[in-house]
TORPA-4810 file (N, C-alpha, C, O; in nm, 3 decimals):
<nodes>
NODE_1_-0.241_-1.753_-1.093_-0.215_-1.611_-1.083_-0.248_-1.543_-1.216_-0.214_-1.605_-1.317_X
NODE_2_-0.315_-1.413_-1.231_-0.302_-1.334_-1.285_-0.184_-1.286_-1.403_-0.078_-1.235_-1.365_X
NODE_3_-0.208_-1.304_-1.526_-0.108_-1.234_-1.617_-0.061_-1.082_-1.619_-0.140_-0.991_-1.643_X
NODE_4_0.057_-1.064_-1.593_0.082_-0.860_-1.579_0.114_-0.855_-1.718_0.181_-0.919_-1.799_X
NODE_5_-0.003_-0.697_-1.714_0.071_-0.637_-1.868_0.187_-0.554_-1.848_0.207_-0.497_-1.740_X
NODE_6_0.259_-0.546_-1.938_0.416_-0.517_-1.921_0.415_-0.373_-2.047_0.350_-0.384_-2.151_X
NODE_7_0.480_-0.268_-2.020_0.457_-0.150_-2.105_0.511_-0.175_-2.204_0.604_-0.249_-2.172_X
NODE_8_0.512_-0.157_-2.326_0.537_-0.179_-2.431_0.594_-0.017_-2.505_0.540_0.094_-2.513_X
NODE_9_0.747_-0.079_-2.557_0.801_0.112_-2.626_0.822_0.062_-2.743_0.861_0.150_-2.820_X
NODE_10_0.812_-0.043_-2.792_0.759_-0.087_-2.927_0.630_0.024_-3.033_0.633_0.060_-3.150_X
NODE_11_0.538_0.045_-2.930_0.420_0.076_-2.995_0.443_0.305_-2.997_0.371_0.397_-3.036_X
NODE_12_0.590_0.298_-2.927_0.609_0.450_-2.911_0.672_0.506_-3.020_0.749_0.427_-3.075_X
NODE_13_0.666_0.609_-3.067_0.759_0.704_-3.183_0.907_0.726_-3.130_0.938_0.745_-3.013_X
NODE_14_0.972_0.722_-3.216_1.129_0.761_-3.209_1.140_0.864_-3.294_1.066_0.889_-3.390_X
NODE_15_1.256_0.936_-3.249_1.306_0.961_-3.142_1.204_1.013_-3.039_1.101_1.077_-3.059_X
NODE_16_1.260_0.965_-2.917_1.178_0.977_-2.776_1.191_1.099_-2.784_1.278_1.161_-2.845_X
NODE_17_1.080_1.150_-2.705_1.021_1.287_-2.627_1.134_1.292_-2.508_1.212_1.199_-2.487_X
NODE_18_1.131_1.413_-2.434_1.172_1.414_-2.347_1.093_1.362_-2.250_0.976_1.399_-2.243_X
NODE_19_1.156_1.252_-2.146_1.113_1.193_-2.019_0.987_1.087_-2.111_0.876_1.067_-2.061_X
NODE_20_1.014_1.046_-2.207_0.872_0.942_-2.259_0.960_0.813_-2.174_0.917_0.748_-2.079_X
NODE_21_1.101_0.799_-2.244_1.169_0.657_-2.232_1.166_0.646_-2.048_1.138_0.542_-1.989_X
NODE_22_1.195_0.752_-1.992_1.151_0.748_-1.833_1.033_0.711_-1.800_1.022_0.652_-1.693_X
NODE_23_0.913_0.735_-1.884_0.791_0.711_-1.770_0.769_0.534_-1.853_0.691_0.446_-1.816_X
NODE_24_0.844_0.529_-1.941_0.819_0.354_-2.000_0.902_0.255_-1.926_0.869_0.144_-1.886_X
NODE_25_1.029_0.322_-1.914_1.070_0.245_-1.786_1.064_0.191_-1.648_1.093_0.087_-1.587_X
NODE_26_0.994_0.357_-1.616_0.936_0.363_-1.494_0.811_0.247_-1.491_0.802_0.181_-1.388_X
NODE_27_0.733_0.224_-1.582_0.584_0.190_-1.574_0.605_-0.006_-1.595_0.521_-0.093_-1.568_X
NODE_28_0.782_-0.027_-1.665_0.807_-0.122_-1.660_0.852_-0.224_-1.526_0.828_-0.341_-1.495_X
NODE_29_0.946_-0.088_-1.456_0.994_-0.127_-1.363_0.912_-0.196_-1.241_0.935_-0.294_-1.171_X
NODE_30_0.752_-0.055_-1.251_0.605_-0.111_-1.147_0.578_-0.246_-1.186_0.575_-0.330_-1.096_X
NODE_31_0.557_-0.282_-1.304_0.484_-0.432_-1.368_0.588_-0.527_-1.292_0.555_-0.584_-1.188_X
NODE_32_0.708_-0.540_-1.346_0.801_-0.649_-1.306_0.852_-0.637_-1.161_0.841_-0.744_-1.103_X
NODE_33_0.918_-0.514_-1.067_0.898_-0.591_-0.958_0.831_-0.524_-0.844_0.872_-0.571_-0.738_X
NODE_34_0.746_-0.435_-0.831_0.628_-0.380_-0.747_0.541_-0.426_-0.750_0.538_-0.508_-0.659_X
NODE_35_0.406_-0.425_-0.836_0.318_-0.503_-0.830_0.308_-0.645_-0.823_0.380_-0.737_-0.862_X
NODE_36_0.178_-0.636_-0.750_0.178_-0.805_-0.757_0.048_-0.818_-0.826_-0.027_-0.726_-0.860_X
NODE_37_0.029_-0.969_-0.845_-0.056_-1.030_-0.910_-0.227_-1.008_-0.823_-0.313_-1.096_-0.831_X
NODE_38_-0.240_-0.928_-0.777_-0.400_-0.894_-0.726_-0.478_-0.780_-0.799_-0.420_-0.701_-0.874_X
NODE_39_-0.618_-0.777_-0.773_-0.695_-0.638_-0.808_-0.686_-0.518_-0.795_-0.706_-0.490_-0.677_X
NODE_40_-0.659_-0.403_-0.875_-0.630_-0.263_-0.869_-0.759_-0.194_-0.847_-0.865_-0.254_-0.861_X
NODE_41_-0.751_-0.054_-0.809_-0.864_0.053_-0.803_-0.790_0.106_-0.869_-0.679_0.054_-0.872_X
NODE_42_-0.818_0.264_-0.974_-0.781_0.389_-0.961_-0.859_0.479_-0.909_-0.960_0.495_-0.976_X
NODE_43_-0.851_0.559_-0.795_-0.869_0.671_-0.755_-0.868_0.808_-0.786_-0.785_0.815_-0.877_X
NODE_44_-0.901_0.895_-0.769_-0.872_1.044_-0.798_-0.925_1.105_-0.692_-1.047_1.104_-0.673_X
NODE_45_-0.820_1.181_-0.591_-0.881_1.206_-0.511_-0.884_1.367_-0.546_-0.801_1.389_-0.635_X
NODE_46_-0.943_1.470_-0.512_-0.915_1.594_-0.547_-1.002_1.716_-0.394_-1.029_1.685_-0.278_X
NODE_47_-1.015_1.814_-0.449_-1.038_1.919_-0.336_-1.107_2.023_-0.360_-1.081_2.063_-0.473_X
NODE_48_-1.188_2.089_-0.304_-1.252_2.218_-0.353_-1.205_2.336_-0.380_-1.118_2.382_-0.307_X
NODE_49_-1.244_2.398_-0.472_-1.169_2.521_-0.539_-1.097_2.606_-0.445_-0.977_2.627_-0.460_X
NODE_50_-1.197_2.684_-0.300_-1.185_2.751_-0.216_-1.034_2.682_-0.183_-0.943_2.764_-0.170_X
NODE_51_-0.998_2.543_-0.167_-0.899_2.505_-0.089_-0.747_2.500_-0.140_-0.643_2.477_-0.079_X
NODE_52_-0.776_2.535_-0.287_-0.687_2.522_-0.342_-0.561_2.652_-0.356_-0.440_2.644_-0.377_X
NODE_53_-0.625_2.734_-0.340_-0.475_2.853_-0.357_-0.403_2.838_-0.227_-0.319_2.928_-0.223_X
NODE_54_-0.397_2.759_-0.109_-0.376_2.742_-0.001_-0.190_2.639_-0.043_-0.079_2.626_0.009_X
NODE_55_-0.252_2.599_-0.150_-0.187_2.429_-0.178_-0.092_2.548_-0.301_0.030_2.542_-0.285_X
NODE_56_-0.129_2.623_-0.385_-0.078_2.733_-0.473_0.030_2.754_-0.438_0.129_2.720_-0.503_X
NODE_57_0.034_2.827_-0.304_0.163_2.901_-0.225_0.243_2.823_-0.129_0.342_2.877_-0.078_X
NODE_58_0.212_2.707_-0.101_0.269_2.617_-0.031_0.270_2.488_-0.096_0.175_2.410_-0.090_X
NODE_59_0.375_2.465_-0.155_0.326_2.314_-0.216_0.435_2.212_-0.182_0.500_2.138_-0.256_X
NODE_60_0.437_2.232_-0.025_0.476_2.117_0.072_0.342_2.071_0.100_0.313_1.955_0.127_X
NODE_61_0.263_2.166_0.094_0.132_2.077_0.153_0.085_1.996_0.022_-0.025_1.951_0.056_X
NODE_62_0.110_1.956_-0.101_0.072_1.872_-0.155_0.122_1.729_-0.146_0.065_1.630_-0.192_X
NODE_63_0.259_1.734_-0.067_0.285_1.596_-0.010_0.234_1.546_0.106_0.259_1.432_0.148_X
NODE_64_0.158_1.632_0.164_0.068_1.663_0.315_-0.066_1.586_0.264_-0.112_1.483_0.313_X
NODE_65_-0.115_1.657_0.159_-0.227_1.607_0.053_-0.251_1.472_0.033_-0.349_1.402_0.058_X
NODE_66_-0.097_1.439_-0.035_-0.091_1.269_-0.056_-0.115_1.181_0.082_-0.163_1.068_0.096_X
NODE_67_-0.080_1.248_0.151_-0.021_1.146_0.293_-0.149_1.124_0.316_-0.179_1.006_0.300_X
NODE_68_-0.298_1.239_0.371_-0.386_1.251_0.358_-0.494_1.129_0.290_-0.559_1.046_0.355_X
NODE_69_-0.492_1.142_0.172_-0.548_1.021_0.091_-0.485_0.896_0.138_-0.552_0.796_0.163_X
NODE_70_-0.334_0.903_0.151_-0.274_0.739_0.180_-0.358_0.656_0.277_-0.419_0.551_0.262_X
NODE_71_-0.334_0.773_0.425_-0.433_0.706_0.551_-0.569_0.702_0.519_-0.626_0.604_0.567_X
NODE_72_-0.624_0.762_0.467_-0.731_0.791_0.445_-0.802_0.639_0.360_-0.903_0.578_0.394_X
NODE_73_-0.740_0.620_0.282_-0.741_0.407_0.191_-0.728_0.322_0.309_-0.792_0.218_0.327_X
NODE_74_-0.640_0.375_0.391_-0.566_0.302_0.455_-0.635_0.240_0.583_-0.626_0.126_0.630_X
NODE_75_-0.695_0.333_0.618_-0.826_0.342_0.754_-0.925_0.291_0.677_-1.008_0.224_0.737_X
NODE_76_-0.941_0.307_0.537_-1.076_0.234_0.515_-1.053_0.133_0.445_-1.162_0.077_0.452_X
NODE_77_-0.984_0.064_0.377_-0.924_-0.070_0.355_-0.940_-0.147_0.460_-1.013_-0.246_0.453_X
NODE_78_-0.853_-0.100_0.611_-0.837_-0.153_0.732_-0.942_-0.226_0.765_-0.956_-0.346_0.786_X
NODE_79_-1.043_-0.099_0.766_-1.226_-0.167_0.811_-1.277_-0.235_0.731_-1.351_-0.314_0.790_X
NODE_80_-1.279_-0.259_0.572_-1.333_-0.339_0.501_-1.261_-0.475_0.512_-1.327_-0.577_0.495_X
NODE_81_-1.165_-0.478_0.533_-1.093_-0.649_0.532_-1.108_-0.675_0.695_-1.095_-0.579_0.771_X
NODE_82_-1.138_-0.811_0.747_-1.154_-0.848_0.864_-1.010_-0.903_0.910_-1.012_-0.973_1.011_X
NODE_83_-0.866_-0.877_0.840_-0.819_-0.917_0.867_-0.747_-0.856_0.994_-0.756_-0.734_1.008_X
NODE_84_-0.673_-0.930_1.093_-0.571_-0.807_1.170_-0.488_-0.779_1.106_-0.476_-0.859_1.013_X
NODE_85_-0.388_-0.668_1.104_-0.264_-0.612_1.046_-0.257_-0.560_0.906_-0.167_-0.499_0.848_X
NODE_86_-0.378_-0.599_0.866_-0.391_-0.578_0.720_-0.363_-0.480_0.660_-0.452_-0.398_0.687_X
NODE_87_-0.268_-0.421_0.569_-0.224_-0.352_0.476_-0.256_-0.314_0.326_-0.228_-0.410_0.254_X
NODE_88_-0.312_-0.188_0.244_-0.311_-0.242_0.127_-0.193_-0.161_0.058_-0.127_-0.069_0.106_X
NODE_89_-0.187_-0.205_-0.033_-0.075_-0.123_-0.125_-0.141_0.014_-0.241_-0.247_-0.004_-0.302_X
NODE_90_-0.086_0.099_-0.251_-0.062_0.167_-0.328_0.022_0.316_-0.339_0.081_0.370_-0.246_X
NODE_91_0.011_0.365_-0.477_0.116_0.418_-0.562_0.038_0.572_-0.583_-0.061_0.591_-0.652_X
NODE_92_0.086_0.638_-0.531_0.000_0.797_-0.550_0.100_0.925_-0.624_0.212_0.971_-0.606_X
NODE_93_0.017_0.942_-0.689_0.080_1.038_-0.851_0.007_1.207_-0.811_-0.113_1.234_-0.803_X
NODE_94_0.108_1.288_-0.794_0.044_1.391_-0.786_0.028_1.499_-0.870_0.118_1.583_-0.874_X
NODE_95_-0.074_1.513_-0.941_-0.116_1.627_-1.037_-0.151_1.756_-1.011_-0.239_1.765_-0.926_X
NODE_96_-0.107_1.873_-1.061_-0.099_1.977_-1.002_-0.203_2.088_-1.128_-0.227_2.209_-1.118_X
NODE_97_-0.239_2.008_-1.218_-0.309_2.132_-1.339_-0.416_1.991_-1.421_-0.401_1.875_-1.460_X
NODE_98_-0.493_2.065_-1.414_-0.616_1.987_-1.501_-0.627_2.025_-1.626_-0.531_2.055_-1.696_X
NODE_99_-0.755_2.027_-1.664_-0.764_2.104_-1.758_-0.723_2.200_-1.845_-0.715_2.295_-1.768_X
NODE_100_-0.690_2.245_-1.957_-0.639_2.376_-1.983_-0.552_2.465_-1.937_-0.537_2.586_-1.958_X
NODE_101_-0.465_2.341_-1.834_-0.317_2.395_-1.774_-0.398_2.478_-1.659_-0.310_2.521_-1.584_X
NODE_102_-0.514_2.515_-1.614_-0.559_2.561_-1.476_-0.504_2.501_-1.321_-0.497_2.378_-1.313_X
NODE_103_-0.481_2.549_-1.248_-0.412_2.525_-1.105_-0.505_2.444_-1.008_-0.555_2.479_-0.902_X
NODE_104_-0.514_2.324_-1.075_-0.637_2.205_-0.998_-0.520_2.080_-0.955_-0.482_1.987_-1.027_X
NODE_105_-0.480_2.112_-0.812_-0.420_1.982_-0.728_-0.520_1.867_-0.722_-0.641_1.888_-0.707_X
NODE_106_-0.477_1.767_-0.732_-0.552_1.640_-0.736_-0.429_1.526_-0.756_-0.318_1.541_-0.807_X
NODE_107_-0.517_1.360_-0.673_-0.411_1.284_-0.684_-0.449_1.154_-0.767_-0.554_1.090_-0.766_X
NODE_108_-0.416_1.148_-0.787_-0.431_0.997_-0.869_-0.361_0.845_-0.797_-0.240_0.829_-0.776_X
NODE_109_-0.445_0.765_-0.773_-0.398_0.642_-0.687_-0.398_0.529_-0.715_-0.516_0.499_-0.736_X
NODE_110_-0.304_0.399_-0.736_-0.350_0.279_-0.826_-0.340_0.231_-0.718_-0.223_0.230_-0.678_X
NODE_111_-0.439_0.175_-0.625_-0.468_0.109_-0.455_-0.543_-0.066_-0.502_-0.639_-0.097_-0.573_X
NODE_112_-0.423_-0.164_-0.403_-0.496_-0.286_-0.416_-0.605_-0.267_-0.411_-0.639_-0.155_-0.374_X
NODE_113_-0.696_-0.352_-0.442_-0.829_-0.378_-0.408_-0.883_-0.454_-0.282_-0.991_-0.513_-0.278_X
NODE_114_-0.779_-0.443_-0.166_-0.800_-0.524_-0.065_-0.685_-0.505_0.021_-0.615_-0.405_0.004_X
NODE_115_-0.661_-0.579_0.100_-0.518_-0.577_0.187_-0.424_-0.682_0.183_-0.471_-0.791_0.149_X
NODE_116_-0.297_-0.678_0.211_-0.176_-0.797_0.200_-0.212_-0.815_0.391_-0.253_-0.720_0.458_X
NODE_117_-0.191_-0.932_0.441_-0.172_-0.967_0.603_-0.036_-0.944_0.645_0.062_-0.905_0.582_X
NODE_118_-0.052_-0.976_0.769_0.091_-1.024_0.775_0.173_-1.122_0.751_0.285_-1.121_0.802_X
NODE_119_0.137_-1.210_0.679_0.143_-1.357_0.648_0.178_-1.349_0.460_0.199_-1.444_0.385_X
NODE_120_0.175_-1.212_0.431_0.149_-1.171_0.287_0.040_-1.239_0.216_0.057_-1.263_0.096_X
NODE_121_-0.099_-1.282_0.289_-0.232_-1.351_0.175_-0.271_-1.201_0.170_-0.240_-1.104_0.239_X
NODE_122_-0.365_-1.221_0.044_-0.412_-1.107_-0.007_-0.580_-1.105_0.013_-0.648_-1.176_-0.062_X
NODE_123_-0.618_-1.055_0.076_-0.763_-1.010_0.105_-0.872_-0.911_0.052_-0.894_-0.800_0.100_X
NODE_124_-0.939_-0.970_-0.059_-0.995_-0.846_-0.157_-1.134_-0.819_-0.060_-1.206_-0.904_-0.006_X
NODE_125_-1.147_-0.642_-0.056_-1.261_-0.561_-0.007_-1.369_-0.621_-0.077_-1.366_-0.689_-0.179_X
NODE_126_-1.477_-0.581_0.002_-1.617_-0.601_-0.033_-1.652_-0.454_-0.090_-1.627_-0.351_-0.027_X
NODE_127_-1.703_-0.457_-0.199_-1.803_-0.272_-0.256_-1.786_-0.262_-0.175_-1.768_-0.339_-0.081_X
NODE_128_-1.788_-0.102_-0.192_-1.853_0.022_-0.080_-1.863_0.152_-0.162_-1.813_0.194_-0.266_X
NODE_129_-1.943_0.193_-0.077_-1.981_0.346_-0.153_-1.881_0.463_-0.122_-1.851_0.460_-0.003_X
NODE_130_-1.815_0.572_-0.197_-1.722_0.665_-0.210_-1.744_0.763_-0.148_-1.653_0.846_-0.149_X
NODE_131_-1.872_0.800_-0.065_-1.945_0.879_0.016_-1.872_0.919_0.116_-1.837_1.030_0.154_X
NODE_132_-1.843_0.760_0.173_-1.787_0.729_0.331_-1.656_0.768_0.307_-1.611_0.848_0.390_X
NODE_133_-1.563_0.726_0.194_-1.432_0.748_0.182_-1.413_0.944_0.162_-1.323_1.017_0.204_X
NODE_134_-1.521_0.974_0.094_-1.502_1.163_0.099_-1.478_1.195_0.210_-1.382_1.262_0.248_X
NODE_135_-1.604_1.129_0.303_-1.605_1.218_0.447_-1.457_1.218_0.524_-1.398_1.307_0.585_X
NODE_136_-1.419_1.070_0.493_-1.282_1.014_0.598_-1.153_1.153_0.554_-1.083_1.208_0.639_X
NODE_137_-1.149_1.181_0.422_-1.032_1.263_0.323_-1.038_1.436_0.351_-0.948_1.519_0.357_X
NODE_138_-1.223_1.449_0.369_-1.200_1.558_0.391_-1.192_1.569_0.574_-1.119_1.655_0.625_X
NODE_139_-1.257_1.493_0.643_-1.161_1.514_0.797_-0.978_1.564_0.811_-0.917_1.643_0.884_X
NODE_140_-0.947_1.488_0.719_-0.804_1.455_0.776_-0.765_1.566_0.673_-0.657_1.615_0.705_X
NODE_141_-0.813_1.617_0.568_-0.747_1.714_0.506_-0.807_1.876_0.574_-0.728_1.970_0.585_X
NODE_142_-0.906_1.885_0.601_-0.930_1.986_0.743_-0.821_2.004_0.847_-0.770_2.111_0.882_X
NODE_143_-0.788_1.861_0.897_-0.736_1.822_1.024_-0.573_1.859_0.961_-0.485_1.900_1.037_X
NODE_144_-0.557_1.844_0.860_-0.399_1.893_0.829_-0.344_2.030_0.832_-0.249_2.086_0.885_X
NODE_145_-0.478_2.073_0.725_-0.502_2.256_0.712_-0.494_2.346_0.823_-0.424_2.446_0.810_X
NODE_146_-0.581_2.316_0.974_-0.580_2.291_1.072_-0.451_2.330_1.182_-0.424_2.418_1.264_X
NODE_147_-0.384_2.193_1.123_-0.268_2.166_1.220_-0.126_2.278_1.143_-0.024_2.327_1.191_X
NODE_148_-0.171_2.280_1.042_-0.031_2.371_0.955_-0.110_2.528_0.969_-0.084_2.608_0.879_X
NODE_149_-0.185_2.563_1.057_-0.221_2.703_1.028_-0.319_2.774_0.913_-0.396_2.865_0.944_X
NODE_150_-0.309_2.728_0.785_-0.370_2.741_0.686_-0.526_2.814_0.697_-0.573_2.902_0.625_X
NODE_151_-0.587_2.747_0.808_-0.712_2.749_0.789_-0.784_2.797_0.980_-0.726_2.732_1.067_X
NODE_152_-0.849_2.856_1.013_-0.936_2.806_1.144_-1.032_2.750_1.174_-1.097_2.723_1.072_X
NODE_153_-1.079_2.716_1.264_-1.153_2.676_1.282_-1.304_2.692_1.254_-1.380_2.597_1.240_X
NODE_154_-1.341_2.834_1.248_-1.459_2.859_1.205_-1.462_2.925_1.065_-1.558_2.998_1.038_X
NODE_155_-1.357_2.904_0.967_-1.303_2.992_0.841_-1.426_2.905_0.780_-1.532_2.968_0.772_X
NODE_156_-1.428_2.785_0.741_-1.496_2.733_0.633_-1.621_2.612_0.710_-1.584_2.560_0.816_X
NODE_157_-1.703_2.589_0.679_-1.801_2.513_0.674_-1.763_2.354_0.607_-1.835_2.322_0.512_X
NODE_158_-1.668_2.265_0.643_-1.638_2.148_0.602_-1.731_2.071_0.512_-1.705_2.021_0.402_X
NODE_159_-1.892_2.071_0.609_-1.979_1.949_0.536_-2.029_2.024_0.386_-2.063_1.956_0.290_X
NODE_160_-2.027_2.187_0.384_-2.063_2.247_0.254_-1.965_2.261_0.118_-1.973_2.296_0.001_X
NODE_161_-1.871_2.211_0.213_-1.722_2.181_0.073_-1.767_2.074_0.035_-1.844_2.002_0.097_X
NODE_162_-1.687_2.042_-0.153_-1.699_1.927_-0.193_-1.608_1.851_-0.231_-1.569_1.859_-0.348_X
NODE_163_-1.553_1.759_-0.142_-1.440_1.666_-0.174_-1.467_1.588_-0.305_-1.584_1.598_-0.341_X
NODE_164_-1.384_1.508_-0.391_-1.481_1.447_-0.494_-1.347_1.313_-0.447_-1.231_1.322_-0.408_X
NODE_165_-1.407_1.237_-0.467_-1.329_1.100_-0.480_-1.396_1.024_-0.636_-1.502_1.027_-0.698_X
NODE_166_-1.303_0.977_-0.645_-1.373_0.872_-0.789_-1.309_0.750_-0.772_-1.214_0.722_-0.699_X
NODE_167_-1.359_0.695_-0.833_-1.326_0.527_-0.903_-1.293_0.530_-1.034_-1.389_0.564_-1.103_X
NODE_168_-1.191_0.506_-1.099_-1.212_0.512_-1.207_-1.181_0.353_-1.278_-1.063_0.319_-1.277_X
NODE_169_-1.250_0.285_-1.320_-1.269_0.131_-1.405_-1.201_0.157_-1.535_-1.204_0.252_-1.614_X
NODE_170_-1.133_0.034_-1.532_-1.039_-0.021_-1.664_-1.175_-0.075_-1.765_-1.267_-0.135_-1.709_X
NODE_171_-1.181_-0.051_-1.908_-1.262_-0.152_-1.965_-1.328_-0.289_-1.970_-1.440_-0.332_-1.997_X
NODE_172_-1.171_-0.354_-1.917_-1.197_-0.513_-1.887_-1.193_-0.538_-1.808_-1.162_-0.656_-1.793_X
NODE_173_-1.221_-0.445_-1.669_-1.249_-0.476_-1.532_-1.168_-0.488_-1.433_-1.202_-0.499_-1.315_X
NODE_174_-1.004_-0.487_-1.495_-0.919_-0.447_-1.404_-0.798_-0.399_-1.458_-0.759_-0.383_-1.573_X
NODE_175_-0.747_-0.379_-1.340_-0.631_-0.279_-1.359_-0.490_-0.357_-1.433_-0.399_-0.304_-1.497_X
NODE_176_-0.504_-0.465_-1.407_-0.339_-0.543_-1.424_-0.420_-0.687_-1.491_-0.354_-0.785_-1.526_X
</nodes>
């Protein structure tokens, strides 16, 4: 198995910030007993400008958002592992300002790299391109907008929006 890195508040300034000793605990608590010993992704999933003051005035729909991306791994994890029942894990962080404190919703996702069975073996995905995973995110985030009123049917042009998904790679190739 795999060695976990474990957060370190050794390497932090004292006196703590407000909420620092929380997110070191927090990040301790993931290492020792949430994660397991398999391959990470990080993700970023995010949304087009147009879609965003929607998420501004309602920001129940940013837990709508998350749920969104969850199935969205989740359906395509499913299809990449041949397993039945297959599950993958992950942890979704929701960011609400980018840049320069500007009003850019976006999520951030640390997603196995594969699925747990039902048997708990762990089944790592084969590549795939981020193309397929846009299209799946922006269906179901249409299909939410949709279902909560937000949006109609002929308001926006779906395939001319631009969902962005990313990958984002650790230096040494993985996450844990």
């Amino acid at each position: 198995m795999g060695e976990r890195k474990k957060a370190s508040t050794k390497k932090l300034r004292r006196p703590w910030r407000a909420g620092q000793k929380r997110v070191v605990e927090f990040g301790e608590w993931l290492c020792e007993e949430v994660l397991r010993a398999v391959p990470h992704r990080h993700f970023v999933f995010s949304i087009p400008k147009i879609l965003r003051r929607y998420f501004l005035y309602d920001r129940k729909l940013l837990s709508e958002l998350s749920r969104c991306a969850w199935e969205t791994l989740k359906e395509f994890f499913q299809q990449a592992v041949p397993e039945k029942d297959a599950v993958p894990g992950a942890i979704i962080a929701i960011h609400s300002f980018g840049d320069f404190l500007g009003w850019h919703p976006h999520l951030h996702i640390l997603c196995t790299d594969g699925c747990f069975s039902g048997s708990g073996m762990f089944c790592v995905a084969p590549l795939f391109a981020l193309k397929h995973l846009e299209e799946i995110f922006r269906h179901k985030v249409f299909k939410m907008l949709l279902s909560k009123g937000k949006i109609i049917q002929d308001s926006v042009d779906p395939p001319a929006l631009r969902f962005k998904v990313q990958k984002l790679t650790c230096r040494h190739g993985s996450m844990l």
